[in-house]
C-alpha positions in Angstrom: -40.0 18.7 4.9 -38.7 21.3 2.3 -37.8 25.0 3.0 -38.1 28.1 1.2 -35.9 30.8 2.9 -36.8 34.6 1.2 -34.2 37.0 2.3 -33.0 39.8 0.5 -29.3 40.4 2.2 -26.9 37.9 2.0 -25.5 38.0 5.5 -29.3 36.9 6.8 -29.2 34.4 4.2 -26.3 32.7 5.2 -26.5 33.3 8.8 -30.4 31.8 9.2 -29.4 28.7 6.2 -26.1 27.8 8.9 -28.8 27.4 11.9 -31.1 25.4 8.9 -28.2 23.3 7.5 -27.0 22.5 11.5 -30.7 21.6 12.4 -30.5 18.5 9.3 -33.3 20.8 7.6 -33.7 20.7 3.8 -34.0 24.0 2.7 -33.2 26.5 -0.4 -32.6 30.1 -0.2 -33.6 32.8 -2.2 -32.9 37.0 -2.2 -36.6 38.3 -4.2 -40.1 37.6 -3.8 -39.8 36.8 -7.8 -37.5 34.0 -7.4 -39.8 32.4 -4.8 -43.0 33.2 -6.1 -41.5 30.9 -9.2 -40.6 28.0 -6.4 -43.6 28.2 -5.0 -45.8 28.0 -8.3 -43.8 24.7 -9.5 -44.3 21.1 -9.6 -42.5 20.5 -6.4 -43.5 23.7 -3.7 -41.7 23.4 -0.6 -43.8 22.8 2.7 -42.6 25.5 5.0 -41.8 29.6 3.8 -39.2 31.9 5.8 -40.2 35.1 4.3 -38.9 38.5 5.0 -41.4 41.3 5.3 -39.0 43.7 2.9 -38.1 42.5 -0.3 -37.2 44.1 -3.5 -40.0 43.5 -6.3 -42.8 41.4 -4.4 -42.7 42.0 -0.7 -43.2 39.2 1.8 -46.5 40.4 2.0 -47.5 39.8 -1.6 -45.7 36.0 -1.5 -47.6 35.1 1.3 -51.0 36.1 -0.6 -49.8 34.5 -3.6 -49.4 31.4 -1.4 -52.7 31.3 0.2 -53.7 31.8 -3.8 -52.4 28.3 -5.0 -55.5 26.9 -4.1 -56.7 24.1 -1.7 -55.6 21.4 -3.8 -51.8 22.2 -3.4 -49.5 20.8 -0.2 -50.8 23.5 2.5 -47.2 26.1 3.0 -46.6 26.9 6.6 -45.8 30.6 6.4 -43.5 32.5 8.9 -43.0 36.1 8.6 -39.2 37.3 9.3 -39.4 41.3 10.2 -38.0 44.1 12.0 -41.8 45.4 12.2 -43.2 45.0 15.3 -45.8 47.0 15.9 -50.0 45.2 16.7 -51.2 46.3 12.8 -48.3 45.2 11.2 -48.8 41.6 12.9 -52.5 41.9 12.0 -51.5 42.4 8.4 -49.3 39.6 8.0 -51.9 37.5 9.7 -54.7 38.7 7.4 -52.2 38.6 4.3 -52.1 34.5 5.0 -48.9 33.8 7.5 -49.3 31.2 10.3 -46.3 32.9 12.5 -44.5 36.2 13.1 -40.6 36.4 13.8 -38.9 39.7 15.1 -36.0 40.1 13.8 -32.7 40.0 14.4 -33.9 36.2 14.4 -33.0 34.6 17.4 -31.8 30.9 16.8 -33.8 29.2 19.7 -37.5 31.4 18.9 -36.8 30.4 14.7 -36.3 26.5 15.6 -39.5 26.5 17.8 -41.5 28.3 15.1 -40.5 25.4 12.3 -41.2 22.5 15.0 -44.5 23.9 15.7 -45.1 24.6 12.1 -43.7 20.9 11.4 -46.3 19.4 13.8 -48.9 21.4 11.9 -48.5 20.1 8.5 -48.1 16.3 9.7 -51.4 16.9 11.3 -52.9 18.2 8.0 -51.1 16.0 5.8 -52.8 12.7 8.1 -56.6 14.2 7.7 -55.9 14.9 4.4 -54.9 11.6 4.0 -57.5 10.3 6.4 -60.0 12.6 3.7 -58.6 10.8 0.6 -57.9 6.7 1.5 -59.7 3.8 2.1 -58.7 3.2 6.0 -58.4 -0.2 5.6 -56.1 -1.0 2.2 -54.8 2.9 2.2 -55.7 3.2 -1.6 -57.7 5.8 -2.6 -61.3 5.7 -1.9 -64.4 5.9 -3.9 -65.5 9.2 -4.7 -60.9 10.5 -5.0 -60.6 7.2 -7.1 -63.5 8.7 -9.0 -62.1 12.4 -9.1 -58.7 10.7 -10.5 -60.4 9.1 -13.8 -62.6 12.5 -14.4 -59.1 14.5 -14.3 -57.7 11.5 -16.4 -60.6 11.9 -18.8 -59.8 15.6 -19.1 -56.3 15.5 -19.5 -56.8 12.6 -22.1 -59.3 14.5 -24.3 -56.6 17.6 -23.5 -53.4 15.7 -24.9 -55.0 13.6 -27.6 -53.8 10.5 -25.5 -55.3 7.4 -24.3 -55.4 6.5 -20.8 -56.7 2.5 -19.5 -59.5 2.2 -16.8 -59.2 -1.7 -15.4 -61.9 -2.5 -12.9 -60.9 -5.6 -10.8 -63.0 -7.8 -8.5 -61.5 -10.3 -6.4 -63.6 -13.9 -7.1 -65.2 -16.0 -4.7 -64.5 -13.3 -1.9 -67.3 -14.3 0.5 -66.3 -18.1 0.4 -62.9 -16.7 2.3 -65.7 -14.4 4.5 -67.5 -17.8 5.4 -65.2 -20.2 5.8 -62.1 -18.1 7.5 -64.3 -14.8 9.2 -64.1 -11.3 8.2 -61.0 -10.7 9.8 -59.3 -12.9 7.7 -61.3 -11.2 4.5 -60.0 -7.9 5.9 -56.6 -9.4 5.4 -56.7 -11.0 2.2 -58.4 -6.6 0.6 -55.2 -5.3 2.1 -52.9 -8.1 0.8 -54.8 -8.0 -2.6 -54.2 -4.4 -2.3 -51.2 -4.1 -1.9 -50.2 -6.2 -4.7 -52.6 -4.2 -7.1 -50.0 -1.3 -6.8 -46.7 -3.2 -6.6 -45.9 -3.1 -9.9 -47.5 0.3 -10.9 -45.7 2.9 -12.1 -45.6 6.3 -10.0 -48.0 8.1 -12.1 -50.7 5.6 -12.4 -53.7 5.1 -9.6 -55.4 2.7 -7.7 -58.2 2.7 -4.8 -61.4 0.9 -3.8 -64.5 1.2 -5.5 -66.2 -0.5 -2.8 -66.5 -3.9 -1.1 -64.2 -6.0 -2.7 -63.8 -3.8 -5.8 -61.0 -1.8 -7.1 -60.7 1.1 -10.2 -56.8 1.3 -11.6 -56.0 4.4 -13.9 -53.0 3.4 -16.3 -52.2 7.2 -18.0 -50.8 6.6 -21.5 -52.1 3.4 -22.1 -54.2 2.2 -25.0 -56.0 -0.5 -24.4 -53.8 -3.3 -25.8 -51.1 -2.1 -23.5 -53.6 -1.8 -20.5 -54.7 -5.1 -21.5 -51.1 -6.5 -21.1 -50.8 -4.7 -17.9 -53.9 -5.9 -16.8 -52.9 -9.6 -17.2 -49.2 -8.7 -15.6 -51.0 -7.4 -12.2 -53.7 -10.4 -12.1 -51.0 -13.1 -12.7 -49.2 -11.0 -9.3 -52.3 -11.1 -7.4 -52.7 -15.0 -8.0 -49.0 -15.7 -7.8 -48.5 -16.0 -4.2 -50.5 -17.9 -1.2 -51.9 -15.0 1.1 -50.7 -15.8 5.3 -53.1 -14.4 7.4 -53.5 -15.0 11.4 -56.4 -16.6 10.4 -54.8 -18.9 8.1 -53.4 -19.8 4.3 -55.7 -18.8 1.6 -55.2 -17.5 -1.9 -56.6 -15.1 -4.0 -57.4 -14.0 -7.8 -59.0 -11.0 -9.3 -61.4 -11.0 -12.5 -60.8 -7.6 -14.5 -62.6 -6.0 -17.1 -60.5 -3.1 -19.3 -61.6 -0.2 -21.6 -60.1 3.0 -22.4 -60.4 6.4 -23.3 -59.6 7.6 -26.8 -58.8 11.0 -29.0 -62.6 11.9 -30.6 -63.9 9.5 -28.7 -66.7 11.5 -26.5 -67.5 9.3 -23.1 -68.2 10.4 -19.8 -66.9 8.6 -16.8 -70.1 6.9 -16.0 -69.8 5.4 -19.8 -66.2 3.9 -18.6 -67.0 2.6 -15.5 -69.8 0.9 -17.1 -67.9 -0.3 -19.6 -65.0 -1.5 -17.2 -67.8 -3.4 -15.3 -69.6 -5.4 -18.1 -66.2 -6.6 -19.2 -65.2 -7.6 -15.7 -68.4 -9.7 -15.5 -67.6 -11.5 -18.3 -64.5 -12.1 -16.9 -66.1 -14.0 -14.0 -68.5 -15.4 -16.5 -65.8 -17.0 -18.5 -64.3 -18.7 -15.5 -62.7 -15.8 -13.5 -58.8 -15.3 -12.7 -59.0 -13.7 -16.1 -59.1 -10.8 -18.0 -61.3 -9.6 -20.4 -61.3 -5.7 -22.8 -64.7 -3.9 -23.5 -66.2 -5.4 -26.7 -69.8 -5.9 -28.1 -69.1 -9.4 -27.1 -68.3 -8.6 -23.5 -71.1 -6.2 -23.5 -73.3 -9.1 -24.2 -71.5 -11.2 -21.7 -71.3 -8.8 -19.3 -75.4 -8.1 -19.7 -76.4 -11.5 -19.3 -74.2 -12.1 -15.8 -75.5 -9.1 -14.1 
């Protein structure tokens, strides 16, 4: 958890960042509503804002509206108001203004380090339902319909930029001969194994999750599709590479993938890729599985004939 502490005189700044610094608590300090607004706007927001109520420029009051103006698809920040104001309409303003908690001030050590605990509990709570909202519960990829969301913002950004991004559908082969021979509980095994060897190798920015059943969608941003062809081969030959131990027993695994990819001028829609991605990954099984094959007419055909 990171902290944004707002406080306009230097000898509140250092006296409430010594209690921070003693508690192990990352934090950064600021003396103007500016300066934080700018924090709090940026690729990395902290979790958790200390604000003082009087600030030169933009007030505590403003930040904490600004805040609750982000939008619901930024990290939720845990607001607590610092202020010598005490009186009901002044916590009633605050409160409608956005903060989750109202400190008198002079702070008192013991009251701050509840108010951040409490807050702390808070934004574990909402980070697990987010995640609970977002990931498949059994490989904790992304699910369908976020794994979805991620290649229409891809698509976006790609016609945005001018660059190419790779869409690689994967499907793991013979999946129901494990489901017959060692029970679904071993299957369940084998989709989180699978899984977790689909992202090993990924690099931070690019995305995987479960399209359903024994399925899976993998976004490579600013790849063309001979390089998401390469990667595609690099992640089956890691998928296949290993035996899988299970309590059920020793198995093994391989996935058939099919590959396309956006391109500049090109105009497609995501249903057009993920069809795309799926004819090509039939013709992957078609032409023996534990292999990968790119969108072309021939795949098309290929791909046509096996579903």
């Amino acid at each position: 958890m990171k902290i944004l502490l707002v406080e306009d005189s230097h000898i509140e700044r250092h006296r409430i960042g010594g209690y921070l610094t003693e508690w192990g608590l990352e934090f950064v300090a600021v003396g103007n509503g500016t300066e934080a607004v700018k924090l709090l706007e940026g690729p990395e927001p902290p979790n958790m804002a200390l604000l003082d109520w009087m600030l030169p420029g933009l007030d505590g009051i403003d930040v904490c509206r600004r805040i609750r103006t982000l939008g619901s698809g930024t990290t939720y920040i845990y607001t607590v108001m610092l202020t010598a104001k005490n009186r009901k309409q002044d916590l009633l303003l605050a409160m409608a203004a956005g903060a989750d908690d109202y400190l008198a001030k002079p702070v008192d050590p013991s009251e701050l380090r509840a108010r951040i605990m409490a807050g702390k509990r808070i934004l574990e709570l909402q980070q697990s339902l987010r995640f609970a909202a977002t990931h498949d519960f059994l490989t904790s990829l992304l699910n369908r319909s976020e794994i979805l969301a991620a290649i229409e913002r891809e698509l976006s950004r790609s016609g945005r930029e001018g660059k190419p991004a790779t869409i690689i559908m994967a499907d793991i082969d013979h999946f129901k001969r494990i489901n017959d021979s060692m029970g679904h509980a071993a299957g369940d095994e084998v989709l989180k194994e699978v899984s977790r060897r689909l992202k090993s190798d990924l690099r931070p920015y690019d995305v995987v999750g479960r399209y359903g059943g024994e399925e899976f969608l993998i976004i490579l941003p600013g790849c063309e599709l001979t390089v998401g062809t390469r990667r595609a081969d690099e992640i089956r030959n890691l998928v296949a590479k290993d035996p899988i131990f299970t309590p059920f027993g020793t198995t093994s695994a391989t996935v058939s993938m099919g590959v396309t990819a956006t391109s500049p001028g090109r105009d497609h829609s995501v249903s057009d890729l993920l069809h795309e991605a799926d004819v090509s990954m039939y013709a992957a099984k078609k032409n023996g599985r534990n292999r990968v094959e790119l969108f072309s007419a021939r795949a098309r055909q290929a791909g046509a004939r096996q579903s």
